[in-house]
PAMIGU-605495 format. One line per 10 residues: their letters; for each residue x, y, z of C-alpha. Coordinates in Angstrom, 3 decimals, padded with zeros to 6 digits. Example, Ala and Ser with C-alpha at 12.3 -4.5 7.8 and 13.67 -1.06 7.14 Angstrom:
! PAMIGU-605495
as = 012.300/-004.500/007.800  013.670/-001.060/007.140
//
This chain:
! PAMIGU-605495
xxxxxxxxxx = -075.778/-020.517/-052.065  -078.052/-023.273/-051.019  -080.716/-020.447/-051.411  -080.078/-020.222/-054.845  -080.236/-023.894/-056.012  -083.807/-024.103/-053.861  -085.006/-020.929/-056.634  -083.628/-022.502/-059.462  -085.303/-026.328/-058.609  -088.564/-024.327/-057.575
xxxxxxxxxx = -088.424/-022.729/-061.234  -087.581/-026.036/-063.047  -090.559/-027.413/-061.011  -092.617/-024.963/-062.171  -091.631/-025.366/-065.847  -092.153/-028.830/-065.240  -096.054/-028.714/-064.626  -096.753/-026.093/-066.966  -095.253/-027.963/-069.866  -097.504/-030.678/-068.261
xxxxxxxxxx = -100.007/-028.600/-068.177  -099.355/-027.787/-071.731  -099.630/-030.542/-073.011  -103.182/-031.034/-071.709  -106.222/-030.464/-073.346  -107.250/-027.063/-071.615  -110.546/-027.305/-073.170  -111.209/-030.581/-071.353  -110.132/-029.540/-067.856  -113.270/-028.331/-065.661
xxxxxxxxxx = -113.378/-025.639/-064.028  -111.963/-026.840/-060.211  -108.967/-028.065/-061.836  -108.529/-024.717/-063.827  -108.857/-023.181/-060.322  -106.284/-025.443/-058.712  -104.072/-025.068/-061.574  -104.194/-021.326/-061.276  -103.728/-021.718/-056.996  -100.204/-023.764/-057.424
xxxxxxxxxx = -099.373/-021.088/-060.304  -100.195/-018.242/-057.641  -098.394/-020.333/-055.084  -095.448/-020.390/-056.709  -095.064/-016.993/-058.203  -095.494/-015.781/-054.363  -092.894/-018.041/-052.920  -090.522/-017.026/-055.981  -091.497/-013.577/-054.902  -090.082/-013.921/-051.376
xxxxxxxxxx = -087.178/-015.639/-052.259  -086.110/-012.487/-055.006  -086.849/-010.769/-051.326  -084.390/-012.810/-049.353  -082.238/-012.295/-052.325  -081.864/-008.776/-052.409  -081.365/-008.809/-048.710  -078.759/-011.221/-048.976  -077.543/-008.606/-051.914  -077.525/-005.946/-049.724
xxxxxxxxxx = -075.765/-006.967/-047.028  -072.789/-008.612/-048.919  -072.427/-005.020/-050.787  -072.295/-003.606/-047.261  -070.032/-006.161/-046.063  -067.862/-005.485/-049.127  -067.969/-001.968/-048.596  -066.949/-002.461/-044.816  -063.954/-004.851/-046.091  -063.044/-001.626/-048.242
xxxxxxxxxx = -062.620/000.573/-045.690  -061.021/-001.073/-043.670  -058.272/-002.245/-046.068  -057.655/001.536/-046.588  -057.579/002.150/-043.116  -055.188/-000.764/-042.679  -053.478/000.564/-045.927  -052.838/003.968/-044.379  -051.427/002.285/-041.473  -049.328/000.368/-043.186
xxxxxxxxxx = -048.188/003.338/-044.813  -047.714/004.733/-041.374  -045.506/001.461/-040.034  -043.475/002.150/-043.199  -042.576/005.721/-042.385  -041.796/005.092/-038.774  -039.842/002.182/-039.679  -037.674/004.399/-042.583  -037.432/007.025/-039.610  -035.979/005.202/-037.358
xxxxxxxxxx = -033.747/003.428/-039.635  -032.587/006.805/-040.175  -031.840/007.806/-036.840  -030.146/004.309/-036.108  -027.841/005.346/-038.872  -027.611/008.750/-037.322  -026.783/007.392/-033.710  -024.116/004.905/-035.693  -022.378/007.491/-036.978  -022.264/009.510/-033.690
xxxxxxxxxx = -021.206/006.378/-032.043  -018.273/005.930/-034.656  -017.245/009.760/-034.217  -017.157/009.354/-030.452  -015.012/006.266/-030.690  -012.471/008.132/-032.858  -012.645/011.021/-030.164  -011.871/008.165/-027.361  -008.754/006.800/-029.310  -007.781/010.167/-029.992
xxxxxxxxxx = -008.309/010.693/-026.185  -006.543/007.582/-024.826  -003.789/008.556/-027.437  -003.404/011.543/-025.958  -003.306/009.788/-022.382  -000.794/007.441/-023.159  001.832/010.665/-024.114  000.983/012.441/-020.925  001.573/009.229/-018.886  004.943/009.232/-021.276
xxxxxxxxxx = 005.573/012.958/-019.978  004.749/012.180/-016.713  007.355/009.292/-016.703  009.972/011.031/-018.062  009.385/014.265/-015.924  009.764/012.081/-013.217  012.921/010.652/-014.184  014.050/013.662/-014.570  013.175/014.994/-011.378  014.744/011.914/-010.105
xxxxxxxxxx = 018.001/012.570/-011.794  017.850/015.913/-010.275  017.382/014.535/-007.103  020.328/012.437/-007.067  022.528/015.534/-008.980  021.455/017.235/-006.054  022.485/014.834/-003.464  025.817/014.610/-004.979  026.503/018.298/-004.947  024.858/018.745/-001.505
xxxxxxxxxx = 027.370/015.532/-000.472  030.346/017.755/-002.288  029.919/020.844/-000.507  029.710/018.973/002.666  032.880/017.703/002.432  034.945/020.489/000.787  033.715/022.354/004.304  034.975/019.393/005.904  032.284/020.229/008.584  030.205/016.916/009.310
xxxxxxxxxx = 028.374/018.421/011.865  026.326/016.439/014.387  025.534/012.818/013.756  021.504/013.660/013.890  022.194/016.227/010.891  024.552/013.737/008.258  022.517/014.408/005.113  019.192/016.235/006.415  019.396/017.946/002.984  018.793/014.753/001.287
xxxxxxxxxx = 015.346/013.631/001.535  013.912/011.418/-001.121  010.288/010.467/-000.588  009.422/007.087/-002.090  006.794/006.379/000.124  003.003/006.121/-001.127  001.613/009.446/-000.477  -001.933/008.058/-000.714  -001.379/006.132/002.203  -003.506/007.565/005.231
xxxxxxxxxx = -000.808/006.082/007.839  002.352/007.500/005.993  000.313/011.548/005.538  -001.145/011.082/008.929  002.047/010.270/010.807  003.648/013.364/009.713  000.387/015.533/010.307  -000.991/014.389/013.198  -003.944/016.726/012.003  -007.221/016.331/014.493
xxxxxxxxxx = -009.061/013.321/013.197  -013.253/014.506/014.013  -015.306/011.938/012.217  -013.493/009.400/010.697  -013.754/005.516/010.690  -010.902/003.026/009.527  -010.316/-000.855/009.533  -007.147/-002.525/009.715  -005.152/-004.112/006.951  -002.085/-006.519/007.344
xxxxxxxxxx = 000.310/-005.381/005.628  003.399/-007.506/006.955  004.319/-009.842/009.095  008.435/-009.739/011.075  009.299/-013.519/012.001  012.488/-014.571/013.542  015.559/-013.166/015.484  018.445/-011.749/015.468  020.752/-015.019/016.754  024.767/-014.588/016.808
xxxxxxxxxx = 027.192/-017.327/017.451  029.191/-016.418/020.549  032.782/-015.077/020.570  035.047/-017.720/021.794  037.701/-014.930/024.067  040.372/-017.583/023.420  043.590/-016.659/022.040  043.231/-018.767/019.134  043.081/-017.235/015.310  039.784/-019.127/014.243
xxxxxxxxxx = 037.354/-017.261/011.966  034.770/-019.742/013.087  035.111/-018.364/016.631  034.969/-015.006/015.826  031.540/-014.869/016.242  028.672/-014.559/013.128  025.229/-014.437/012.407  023.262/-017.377/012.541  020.165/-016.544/011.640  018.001/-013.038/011.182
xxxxxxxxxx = 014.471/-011.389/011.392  012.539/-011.400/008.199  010.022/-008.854/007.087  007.835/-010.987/004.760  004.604/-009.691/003.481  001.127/-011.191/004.522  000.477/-012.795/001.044  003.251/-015.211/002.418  001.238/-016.510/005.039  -001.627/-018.642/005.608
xxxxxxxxxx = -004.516/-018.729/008.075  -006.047/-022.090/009.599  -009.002/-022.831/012.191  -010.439/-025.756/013.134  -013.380/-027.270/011.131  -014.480/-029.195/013.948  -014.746/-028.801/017.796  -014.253/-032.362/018.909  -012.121/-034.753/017.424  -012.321/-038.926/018.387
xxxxxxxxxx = -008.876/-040.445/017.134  -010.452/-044.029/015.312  -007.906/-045.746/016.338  -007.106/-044.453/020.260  -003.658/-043.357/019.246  -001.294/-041.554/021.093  000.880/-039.698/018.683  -001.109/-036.805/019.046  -003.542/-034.733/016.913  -002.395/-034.037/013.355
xxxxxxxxxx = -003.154/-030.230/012.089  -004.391/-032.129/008.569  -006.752/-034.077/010.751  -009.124/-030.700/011.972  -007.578/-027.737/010.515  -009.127/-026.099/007.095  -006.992/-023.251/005.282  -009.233/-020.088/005.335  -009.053/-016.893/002.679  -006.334/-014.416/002.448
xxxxxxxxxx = -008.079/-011.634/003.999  -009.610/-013.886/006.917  -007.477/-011.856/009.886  -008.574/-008.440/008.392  -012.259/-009.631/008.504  -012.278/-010.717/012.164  -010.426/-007.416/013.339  -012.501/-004.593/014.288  -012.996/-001.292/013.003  -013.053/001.963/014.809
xxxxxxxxxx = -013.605/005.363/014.329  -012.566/008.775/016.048  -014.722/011.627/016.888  -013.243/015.380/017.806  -010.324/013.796/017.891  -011.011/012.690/021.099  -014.082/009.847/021.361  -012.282/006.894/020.023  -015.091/003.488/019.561  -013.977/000.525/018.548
xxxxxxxxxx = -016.130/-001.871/017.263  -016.008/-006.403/017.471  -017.583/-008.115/014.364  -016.911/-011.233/016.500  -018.911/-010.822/019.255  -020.960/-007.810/017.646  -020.142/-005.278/020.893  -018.106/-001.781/020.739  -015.778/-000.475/023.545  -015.272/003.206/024.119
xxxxxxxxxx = -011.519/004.829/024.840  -010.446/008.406/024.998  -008.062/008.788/022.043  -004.401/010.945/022.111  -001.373/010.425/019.587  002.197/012.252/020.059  005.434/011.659/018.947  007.815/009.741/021.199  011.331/007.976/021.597  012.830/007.423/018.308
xxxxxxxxxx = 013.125/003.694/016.292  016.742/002.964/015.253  017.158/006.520/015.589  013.752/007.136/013.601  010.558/008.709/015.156  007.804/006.828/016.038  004.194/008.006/017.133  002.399/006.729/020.031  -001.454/006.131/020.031  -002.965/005.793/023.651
xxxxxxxxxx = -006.183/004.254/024.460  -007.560/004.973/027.912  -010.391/003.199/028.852  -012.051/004.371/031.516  -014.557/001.875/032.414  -011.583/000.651/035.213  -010.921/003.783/036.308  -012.577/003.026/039.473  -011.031/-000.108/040.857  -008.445/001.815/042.762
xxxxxxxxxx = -005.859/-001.038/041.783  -004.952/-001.276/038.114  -006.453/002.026/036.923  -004.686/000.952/033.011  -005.859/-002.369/033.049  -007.947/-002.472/029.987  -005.598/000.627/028.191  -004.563/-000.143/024.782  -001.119/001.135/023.229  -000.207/001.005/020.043
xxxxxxxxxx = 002.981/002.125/018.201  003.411/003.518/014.556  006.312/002.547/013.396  008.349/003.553/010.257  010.273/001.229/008.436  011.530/002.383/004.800  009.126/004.988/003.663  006.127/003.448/004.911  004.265/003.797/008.623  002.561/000.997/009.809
xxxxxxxxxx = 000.638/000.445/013.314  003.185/-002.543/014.931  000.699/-005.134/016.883  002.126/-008.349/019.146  -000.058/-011.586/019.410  -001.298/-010.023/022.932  -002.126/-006.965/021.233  -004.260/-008.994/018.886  -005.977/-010.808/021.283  -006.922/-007.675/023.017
xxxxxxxxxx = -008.871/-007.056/020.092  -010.711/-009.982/020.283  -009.520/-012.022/017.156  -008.117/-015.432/018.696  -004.598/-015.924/017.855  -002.871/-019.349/018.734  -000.134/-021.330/018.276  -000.232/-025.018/016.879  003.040/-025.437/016.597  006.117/-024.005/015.491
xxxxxxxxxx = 009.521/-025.031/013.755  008.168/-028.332/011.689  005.994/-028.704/009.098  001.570/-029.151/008.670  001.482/-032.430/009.956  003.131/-031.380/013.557  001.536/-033.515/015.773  000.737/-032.274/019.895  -001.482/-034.109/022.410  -001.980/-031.355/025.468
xxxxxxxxxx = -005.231/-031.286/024.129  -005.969/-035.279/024.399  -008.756/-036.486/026.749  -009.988/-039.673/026.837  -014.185/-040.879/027.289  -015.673/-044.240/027.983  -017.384/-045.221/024.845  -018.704/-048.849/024.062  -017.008/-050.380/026.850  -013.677/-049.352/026.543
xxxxxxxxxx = -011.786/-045.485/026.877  -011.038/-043.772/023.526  -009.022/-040.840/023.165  -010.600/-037.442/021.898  -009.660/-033.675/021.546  -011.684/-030.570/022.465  -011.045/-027.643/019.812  -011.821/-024.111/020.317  -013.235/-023.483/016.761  -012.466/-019.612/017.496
xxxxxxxxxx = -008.610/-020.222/017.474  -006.919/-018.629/014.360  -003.157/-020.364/013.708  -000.955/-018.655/011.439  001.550/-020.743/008.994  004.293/-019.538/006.274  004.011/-020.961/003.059  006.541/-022.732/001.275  008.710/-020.924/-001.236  011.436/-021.723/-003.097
xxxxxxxxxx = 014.540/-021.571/000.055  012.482/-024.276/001.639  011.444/-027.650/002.101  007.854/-026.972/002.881  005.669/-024.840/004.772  005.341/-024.476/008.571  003.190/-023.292/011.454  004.186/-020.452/013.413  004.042/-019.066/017.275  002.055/-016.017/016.866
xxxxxxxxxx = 003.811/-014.932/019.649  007.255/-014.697/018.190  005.710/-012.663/015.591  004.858/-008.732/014.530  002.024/-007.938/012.977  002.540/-004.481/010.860  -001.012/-002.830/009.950  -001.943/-000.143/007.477  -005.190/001.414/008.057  -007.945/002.130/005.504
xx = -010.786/004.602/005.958  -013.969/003.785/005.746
//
C-alpha cells in the first residue's frame, strides 16, 4: 500500500514540472537546461519503471498467496467434510449401541423376572418338602407306636432326621466327613460365646410342704452370640491417678472399645498338609508352630457325638518329664445343627491372643487397685498403674433385660468357633 501512494505522488510530481515546464518558453531555454530537463524526465520514467517492477512482484506473489489460501480451504473443506461423516457415523452407531443396550435391559428384567419365580418354586418346593418331612415323621411316630416296640433309648426316632443346619458350613460337612484335609488353610471365627451356670437352690430334706424349699433354678447358662459382646484394651501402658486416689483404677479411665472382629484378627490361622503336617501361624508375634494333626470321633455330648482334634507338638518330646506339655486339644462340639470348635480362656491364651479379666459382675466403671504402685515424684509419692497394653477384656453389652453392660471373667466363659477357609 504505502508503495502505491509513493507511485502515485512520484506521478503527480512529475505532472507537476512538466506543466511547469509547459508553461515555459521552450524556445528560450538553452540547451543545458533542455538536457537537464530531459535527465529528471529520464529519471523519473526509470524509477516509475522499477516501481511497475516491484508491482508486479508484489502482484505475483499475492495471486500465489491467494492461490495457496485456495487450496488449502479445499483441503480444509474436504476435511471438514470428513469430520462430518465420522461424526454422522458414529452418531449412528451410538444409536445402534442404545438400542442394543435397551434390548439387553429388557432381556435382564425378563431374566430377573424369571429369577424371582424360580426363587418362588424353590420356596414352595421346599415347603413342601418340609410338609413331607413332618407327614413323614408323624407316620414314622404312628407305626412306632401301633408296634408298641420303643426299642432302645439310642434308637427313639433315628428315622426322623431333619437337617436345618447350614450345609455350606465347612465345620458342620467336615464333622460328619472327616475326609483327609491335604492342603488347606482356615482362620477362626467367633461364632458364640456360653456365659453363666447352671445354679439350683438347694432342697431343704425337711418335712415341711414349702414350694420355696423344693428346690429351683436360680439362674442358667446362656448361649449369646458374639455380636453381643464387646472387646476392650488398654490405650495406655501407665496410668498416674492426678489426684493419688485410692479407689482404684476405673476401666473408663485406660480402656478404649475396639472393632467387632478384633478377637478374630489377633487369632491365628493354620493350615493342614496330607492330613497330617498341621502349622499354625501368630499374627501377634509373627512366628508359626508346627504339630502333627489327627481328628476321631469320641465320647458323646449330652448323648451327641463330638470329634476330637489332637495337636502333638513334638518340640518337648525330649524332656523325658511332660512329653504333652505344649499339646493342644480341641473339641468340636455340636449344639443344634451347627458344629463349632469349643475353646476355654486357657485355650485362648495358648494361642497367643491375651485374654484377661477386669472385672466381673458390675458394670464399666468397676474399679480394682492390684495393679496400683506408687513413685516419688516432685517430692511427694503418687500412685500409678502399669498396663499390659496386650491384654484383651471381654464385656456384654447392655440389652433390653438389663440395667447396663458389664465386664466379664474370660475364664467363666466358652468361646464357640466356626472355621473359614482360606
Amino acid at each position: 500500500m504505502s508503495q502505491i501512494k509513493f507511485t502515485l505522488s512520484l506521478f503527480i510530481g512529475i505532472l507537476i514540472f512538466s506543466m511547469n515546464v509547459n508553461g515555459q518558453d521552450w524556445e528560450q531555454m538553452n540547451k543545458k537546461e533542455l538536457r537537464a530537463a530531459i535527465d529528471q524526465f529520464q529519471f523519473n520514467i526509470d524509477s516509475l519503471q522499477k516501481q511497475v517492477v516491484v508491482l508486479d512482484e508484489n502482484k505475483e506473489n499475492l495471486r500465489r498467496e491467494l492461490e495457496t489460501l485456495k487450496s488449502g480451504a479445499e483441503l480444509n473443506n474436504q476435511k471438514l467434510s470428513k469430520i462430518k461423516d465420522s461424526l454422522t457415523a458414529t452418531e449412528k452407531k451410538i444409536e445402534t449401541l442404545r438400542i442394543r443396550i435397551e434390548q439387553q435391559q429388557q432381556q435382564i428384567s425378563k431374566l430377573q423376572e424369571e429369577k424371582r419365580n424360580v426363587a418362588d418354586s424353590i420356596s414352595k418346593l421346599n415347603e413342601t418338602i418340609a410338609n413331607l418331612s413332618k407327614l413323614n415323621s408323624i407316620l414314622s411316630s404312628s407305626k412306632n407306636n401301633n408296634e408298641n416296640n420303643p426299642g432302645s433309648t439310642n434308637n427313639i426316632n433315628s428315622d426322623i432326621i431333619i437337617n436345618k443346619s447350614n450345609e455350606n458350613d465347612f465345620l458342620n460337612k467336615y464333622f460328619f466327613e472327616l475326609s483327609p484335609l491335604m492342603n488347606n488353610r482356615f482362620s477362626f471365627n467367633l461364632s458364640k460365646i456360653i456365659i453363666g451356670d447352671v445354679n439350683n437352690k438347694k432342697r431343704n430334706n425337711s418335712y415341711y410342704d414349702n414350694d420355696e424349699e423344693k428346690g429351683g433354678a436360680l439362674s442358667l447358662p446362656e448361649i449369646l452370640n458374639a455380636e453381643d459382646f464387646s472387646f476392650w484394651t488398654s490405650k495406655v501402658s501407665e496410668y498416674t491417678d492426678a489426684d493419688n486416689s485410692r479407689d482404684g483404677l476405673k476401666a473408663s479411665s485406660v480402656l478404649e472399645v475396639r472393632e467387632r472382629d478384633f478377637l478374630n484378627k489377633k487369632m491365628p490361622t493354620f493350615e493342614i498338609l496330607k492330613n497330617k503336617l498341621f502349622t499354625m501361624q501368630f499374627k501377634n508375634k509373627g512366628t508359626e508352630e508346627s504339630f502333627l494333626f489327627n481328628v476321631s470321633k469320641a465320647s458323646s455330648n449330652n448323648l451327641r457325638h463330638k470329634a476330637i482334634i489332637n495337636l502333638a507338638n513334638e518340640e518337648v518330646k525330649a524332656d523325658g518329664e511332660n512329653s504333652k506339655a505344649k499339646d493342644i486339644v480341641w473339641e468340636i462340639i455340636n449344639i443344634g445343627e451347627e458344629s463349632y470348635i469349643a475353646l476355654t480362656e486357657d485355650q485362648i491364651n495358648r494361642l497367643n491372643v491375651g485374654l484377661s479379666n477386669w472385672g466381673d459382675n458390675d458394670n464399666y466403671g468397676r474399679t480394682r487397685s492390684y495393679e496400683r504402685k506408687s513413685k516419688y515424684m516432685n517430692n511427694r509419692y503418687v500412685s500409678y498403674y502399669e498396663i499390659n497394653t496386650d491384654k484383651i477384656y471381654l464385656s456384654r453389652n447392655k440389652d433390653k433385660f438389663m440395667d447396663g453392660g458389664y465386664f466379664i471373667n474370660p475364664d467363666t466363659c466358652v468361646f464357640l468357633f466356626k472355621i473359614n477357609p482360606i
